[in-house]
C-alpha positions as CSV (number, residue, x, y, z in Angstrom):
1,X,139.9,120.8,168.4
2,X,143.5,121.2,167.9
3,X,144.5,121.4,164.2
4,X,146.8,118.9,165.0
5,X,144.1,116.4,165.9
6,X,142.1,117.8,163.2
7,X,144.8,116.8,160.5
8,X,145.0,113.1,161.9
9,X,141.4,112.7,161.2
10,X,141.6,114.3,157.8
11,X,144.5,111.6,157.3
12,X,142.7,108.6,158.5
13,X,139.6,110.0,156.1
14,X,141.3,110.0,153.6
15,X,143.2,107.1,153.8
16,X,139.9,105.3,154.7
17,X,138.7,106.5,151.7
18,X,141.7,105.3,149.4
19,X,141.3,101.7,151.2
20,X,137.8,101.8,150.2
21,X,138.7,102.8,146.2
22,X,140.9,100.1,146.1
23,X,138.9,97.4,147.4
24,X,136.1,98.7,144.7
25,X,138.6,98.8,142.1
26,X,139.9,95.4,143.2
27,X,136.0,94.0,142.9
28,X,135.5,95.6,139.8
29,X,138.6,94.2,138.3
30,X,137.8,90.6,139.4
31,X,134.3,90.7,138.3
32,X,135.5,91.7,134.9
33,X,138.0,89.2,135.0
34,X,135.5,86.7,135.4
35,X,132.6,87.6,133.7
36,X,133.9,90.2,131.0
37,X,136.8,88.8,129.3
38,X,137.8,90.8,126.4
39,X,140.2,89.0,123.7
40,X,140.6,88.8,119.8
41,X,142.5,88.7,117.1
42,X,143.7,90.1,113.5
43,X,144.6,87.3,110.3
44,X,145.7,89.1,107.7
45,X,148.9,87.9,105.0
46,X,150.0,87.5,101.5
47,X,149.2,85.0,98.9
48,X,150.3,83.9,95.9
49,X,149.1,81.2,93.1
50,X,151.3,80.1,90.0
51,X,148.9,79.4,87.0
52,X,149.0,79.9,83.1
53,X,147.6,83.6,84.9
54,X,149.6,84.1,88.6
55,X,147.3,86.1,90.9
56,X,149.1,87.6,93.7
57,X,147.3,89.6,96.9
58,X,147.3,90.9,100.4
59,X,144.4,90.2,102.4
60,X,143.0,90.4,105.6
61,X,141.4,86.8,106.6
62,X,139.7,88.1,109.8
63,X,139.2,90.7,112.7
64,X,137.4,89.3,115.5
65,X,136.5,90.8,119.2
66,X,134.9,88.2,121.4
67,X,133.6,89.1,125.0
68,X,133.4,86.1,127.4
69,X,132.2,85.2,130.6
70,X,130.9,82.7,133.5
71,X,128.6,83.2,136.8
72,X,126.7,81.4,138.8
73,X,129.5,79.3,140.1
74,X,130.6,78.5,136.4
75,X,127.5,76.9,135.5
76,X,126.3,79.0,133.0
77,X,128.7,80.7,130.6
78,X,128.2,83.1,127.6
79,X,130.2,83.9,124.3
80,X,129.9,87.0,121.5
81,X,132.5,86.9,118.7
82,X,132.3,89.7,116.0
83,X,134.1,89.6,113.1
84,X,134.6,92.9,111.2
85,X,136.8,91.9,108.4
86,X,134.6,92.0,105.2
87,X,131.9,94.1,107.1
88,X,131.3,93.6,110.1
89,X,129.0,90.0,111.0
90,X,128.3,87.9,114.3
91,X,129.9,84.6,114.7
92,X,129.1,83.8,117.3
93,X,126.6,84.4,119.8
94,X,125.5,81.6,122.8
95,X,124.9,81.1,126.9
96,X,125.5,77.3,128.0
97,X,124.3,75.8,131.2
98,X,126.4,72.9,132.3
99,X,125.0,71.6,135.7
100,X,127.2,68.7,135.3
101,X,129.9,66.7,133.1
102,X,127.1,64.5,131.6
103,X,124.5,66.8,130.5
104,X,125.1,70.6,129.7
105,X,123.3,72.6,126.9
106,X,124.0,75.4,124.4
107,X,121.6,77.9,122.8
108,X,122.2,80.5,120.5
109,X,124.8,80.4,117.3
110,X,127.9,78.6,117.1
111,X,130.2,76.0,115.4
112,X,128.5,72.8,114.3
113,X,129.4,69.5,116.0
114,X,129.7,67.7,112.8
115,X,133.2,66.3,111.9
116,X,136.8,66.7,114.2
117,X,137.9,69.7,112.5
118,X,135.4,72.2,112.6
119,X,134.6,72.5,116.0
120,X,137.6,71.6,117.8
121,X,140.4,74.0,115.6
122,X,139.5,77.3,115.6
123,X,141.7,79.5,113.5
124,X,144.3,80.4,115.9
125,X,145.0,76.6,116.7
126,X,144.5,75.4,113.3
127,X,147.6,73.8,111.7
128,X,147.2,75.5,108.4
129,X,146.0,78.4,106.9
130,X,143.0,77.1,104.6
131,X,141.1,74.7,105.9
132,X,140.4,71.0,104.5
133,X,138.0,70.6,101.5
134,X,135.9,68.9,104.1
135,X,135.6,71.5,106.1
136,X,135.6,74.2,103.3
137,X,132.4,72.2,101.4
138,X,131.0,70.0,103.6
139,X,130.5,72.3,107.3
140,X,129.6,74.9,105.0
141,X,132.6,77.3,104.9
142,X,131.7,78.3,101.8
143,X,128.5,78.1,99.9
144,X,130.4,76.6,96.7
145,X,128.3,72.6,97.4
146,X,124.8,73.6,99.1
147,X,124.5,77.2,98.5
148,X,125.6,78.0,102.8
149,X,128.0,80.0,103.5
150,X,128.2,79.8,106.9
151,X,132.1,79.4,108.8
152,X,130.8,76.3,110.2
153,X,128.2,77.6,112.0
154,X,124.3,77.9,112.3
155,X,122.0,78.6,115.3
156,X,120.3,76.5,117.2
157,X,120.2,74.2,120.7
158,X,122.3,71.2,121.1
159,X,122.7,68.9,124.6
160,X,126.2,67.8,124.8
161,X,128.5,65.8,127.4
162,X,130.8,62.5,128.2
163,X,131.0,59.8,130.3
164,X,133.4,57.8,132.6
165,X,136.3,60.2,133.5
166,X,139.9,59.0,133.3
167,X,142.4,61.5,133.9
168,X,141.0,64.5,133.1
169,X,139.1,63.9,129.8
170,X,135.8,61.8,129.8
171,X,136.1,58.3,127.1
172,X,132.6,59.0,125.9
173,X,131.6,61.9,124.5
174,X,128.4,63.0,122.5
175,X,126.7,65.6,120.8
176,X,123.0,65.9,119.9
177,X,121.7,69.2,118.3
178,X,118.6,71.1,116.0
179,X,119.8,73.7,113.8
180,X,118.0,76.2,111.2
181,X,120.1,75.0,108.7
182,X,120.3,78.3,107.2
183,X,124.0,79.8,108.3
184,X,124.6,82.4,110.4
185,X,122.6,85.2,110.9
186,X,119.6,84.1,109.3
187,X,116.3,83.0,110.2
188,X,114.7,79.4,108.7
189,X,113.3,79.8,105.4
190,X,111.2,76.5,105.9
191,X,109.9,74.5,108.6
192,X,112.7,71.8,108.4
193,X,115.3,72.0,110.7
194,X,119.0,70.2,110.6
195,X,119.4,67.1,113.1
196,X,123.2,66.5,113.7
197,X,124.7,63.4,116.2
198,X,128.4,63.1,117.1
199,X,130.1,60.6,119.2
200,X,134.0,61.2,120.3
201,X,135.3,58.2,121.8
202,X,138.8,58.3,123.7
203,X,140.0,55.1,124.7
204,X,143.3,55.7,125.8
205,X,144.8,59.5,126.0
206,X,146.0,61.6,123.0
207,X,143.7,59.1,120.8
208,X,139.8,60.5,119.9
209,X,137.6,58.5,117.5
210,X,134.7,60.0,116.2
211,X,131.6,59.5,113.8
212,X,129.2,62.0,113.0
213,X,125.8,62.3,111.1
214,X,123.6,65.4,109.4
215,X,120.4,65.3,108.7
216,X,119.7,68.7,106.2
217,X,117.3,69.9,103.6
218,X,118.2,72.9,102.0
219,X,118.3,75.0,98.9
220,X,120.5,76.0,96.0
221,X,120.0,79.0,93.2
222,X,116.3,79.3,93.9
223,X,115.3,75.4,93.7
224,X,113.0,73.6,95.5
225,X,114.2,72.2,99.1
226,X,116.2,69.0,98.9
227,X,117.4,66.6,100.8
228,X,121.0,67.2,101.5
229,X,122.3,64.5,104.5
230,X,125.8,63.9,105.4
231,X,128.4,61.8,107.6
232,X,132.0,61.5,108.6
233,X,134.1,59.7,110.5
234,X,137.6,60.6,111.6
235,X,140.6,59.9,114.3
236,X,143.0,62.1,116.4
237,X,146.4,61.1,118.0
238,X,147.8,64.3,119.4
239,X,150.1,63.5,122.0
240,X,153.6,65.9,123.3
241,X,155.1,66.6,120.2
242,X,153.4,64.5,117.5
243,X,150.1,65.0,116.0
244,X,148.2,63.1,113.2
245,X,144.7,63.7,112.1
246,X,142.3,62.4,109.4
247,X,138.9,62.4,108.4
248,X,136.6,61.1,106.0
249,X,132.8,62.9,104.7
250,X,130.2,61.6,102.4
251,X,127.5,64.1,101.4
252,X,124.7,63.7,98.9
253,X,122.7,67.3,97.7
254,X,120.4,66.9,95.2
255,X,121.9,63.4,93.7
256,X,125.3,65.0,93.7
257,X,127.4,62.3,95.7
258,X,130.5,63.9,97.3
259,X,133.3,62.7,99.2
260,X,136.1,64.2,101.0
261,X,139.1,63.0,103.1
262,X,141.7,64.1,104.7
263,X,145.1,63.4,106.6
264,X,147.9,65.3,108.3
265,X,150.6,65.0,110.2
266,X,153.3,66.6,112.2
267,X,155.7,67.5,114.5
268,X,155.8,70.1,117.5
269,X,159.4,70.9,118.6
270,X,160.1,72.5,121.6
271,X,158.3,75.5,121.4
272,X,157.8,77.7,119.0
273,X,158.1,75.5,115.8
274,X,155.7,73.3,114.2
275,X,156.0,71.5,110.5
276,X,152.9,69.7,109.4
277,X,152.2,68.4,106.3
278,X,148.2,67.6,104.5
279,X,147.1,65.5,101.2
280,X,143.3,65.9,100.8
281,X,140.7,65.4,98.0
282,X,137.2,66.5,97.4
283,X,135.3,64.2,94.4
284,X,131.8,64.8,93.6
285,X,129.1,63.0,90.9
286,X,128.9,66.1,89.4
287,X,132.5,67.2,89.0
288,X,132.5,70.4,89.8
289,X,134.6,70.1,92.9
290,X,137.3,67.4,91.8
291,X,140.6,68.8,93.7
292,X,143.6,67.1,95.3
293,X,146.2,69.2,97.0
294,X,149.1,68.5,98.9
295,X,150.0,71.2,101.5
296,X,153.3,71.9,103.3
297,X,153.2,73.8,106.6
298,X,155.1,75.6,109.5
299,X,154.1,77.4,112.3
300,X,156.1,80.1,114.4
301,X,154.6,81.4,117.4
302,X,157.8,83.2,119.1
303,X,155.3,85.0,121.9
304,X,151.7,84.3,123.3
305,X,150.2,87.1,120.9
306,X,152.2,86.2,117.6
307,X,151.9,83.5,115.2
308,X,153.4,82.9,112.1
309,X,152.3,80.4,109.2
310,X,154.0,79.2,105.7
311,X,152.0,76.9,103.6
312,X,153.6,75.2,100.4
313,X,150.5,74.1,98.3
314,X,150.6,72.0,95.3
315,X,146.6,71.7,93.5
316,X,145.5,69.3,91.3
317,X,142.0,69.8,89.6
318,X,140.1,68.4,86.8
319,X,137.5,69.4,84.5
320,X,139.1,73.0,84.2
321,X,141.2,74.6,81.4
322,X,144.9,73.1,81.5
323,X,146.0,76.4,82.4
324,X,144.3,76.0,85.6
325,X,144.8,72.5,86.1
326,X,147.7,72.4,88.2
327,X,149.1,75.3,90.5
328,X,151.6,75.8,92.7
329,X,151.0,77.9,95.7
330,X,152.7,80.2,98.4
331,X,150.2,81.4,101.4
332,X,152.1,83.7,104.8
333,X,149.5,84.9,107.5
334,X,150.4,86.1,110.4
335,X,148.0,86.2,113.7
336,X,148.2,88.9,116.1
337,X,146.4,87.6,119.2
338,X,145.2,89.4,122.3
């Protein structure tokens, strides 16, 4: 063979070869792209409180990686969120199988579908910076009403879907679902379990109506297992530019009648500014709750993978010393998406 013919099959070898890397790479990358999606992001700010003692601090709010996916034509997808700030902890961690708009299911540990806010504004959507005292207390953001501290989350199985479609979104949509009732990460410590029902109605678009119901017996500082049920109902009009959102919760632990509402409003200019401003209240038998704040807000999202907040808060509680009674507040995060 002459070495010239000898080089043209070395050439079309190789670039045989390179063809063939590519098309791997290509398959690799659009496997990953559909079933390994990689995104997160960083919270972290200053705040600062005025009261008869000012506290001032930098924090970081949260650091979370989540790896998502689909297969099986899209009827099954998965989610793992890990959030490292204050050590490292699983949010969440769930597979759903959604054969079709009516019925689909979700196993594992996620956000609970009780109330508007919880569920549908994570913190990278969210208008403000703290959440509402309904969400706070009630969905168990905190363990400061029930002893849960839990983001709004628990684990266990829920059947979920909606109803005559119009236009994209379906009018009826519902929720059904058992948890543990013991927060995230945790196995049940009794043999009760949580019941929680949601129905989202959407009669016309940019308009959701919703009422929601908990069933929950839990426990607090070492007491015996109470009874500890709760509802809400609440309303969204979100349309181009104007949103306005409000919700009410009642909640009963251990004779300890608590209610919390809600309701915002704002404005989205043509992007990236956003005002919005809050009153809320929290009011329980026991007054150890009892707040009102009014919040002022703005958001600032000059790229995809950067947003700014500013909250104004102004806090009203009672039952406390009157050097705590009243506070003004100044809150800056900034998100660093990915």
């Amino acid at each position: 063979m002459k070495i010239r013919h000898l080089l043209l099959v070395l050439a079309a070898v190789c670039i045989g070869t390179a063809a063939q890397a590519q098309t791997t790479g290509e398959k690799i990358k659009e496997f990953a792209d559909k079933h390994l999606r990689l995104s997160g992001y960083l919270q972290g700010g200053f705040q600062w409180e005025e009261t008869n003692d000012p506290s001032t601090t930098f924090y970081l709010r949260r650091a979370r990686v989540s790896l998502s996916g689909d297969f099986a034509k899209e009827k099954f997808d998965y989610r793992l969120q890990v959030d490292m700030a204050g050590g490292p902890k699983i949010c969440d961690l769930y597979v759903r199988y959604k054969p079709m708009n009516e019925l689909n299911v979700q196993l594992g540990q996620f956000k609970l579908p009780f109330s508007l806010e919880n569920e549908l504004y994570g913190p990278t959507k969210f208008e403000f910076i703290e959440y509402s005292y309904l969400t706070t207390y009630i969905v168990r953001n905190n363990n400061h009403y029930d002893g849960i501290a839990a983001t709004g989350r628990d684990m266990g199985l829920q059947l979920y879907g909606g109803f005559i479609e119009r236009d994209g979104y379906s009018i009826i949509n519902y929720n059904v679902g058992v948890f543990n009732g013991s927060g995230i990460n945790s196995k049940d410590h009794n043999s009760s379990k949580d019941f929680i029902a949601r129905l989202i109605v959407k009669p016309i678009k940019g308009l959701s109506i919703s009422g929601s119901y908990m069933y929950s017996e839990t426990q607090y500082d070492g007491a015996e297992y109470m009874k500890a049920p709760r509802w809400s109902v609440g309303a969204i009009y979100d349309v181009r530019h104007w949103i306005a959102r409000a919700e009410y919760a009642h909640a009963n632990f251990g004779g300890n009648r608590t209610d919390a509402f809600y309701a915002l409003a704002g404005y989205h200019f043509e992007k990236p500014w956003s005002v919005v401003v809050r009153y809320e209240l929290i009011d329980d038998e026991f007054a150890t709750l009892d707040e009102n704040r009014i919040t002022l807000g703005g958001v600032y999202k000059p790229f995809k993978f950067l947003r700014l907040q500013l909250n104004l808060s102004y806090t009203m509680r009672d039952n406390v010393p009157d050097a705590y009674r009243n506070s003004l507040g100044t809150n800056l995060m900034v998100s660093a998406i990915f």
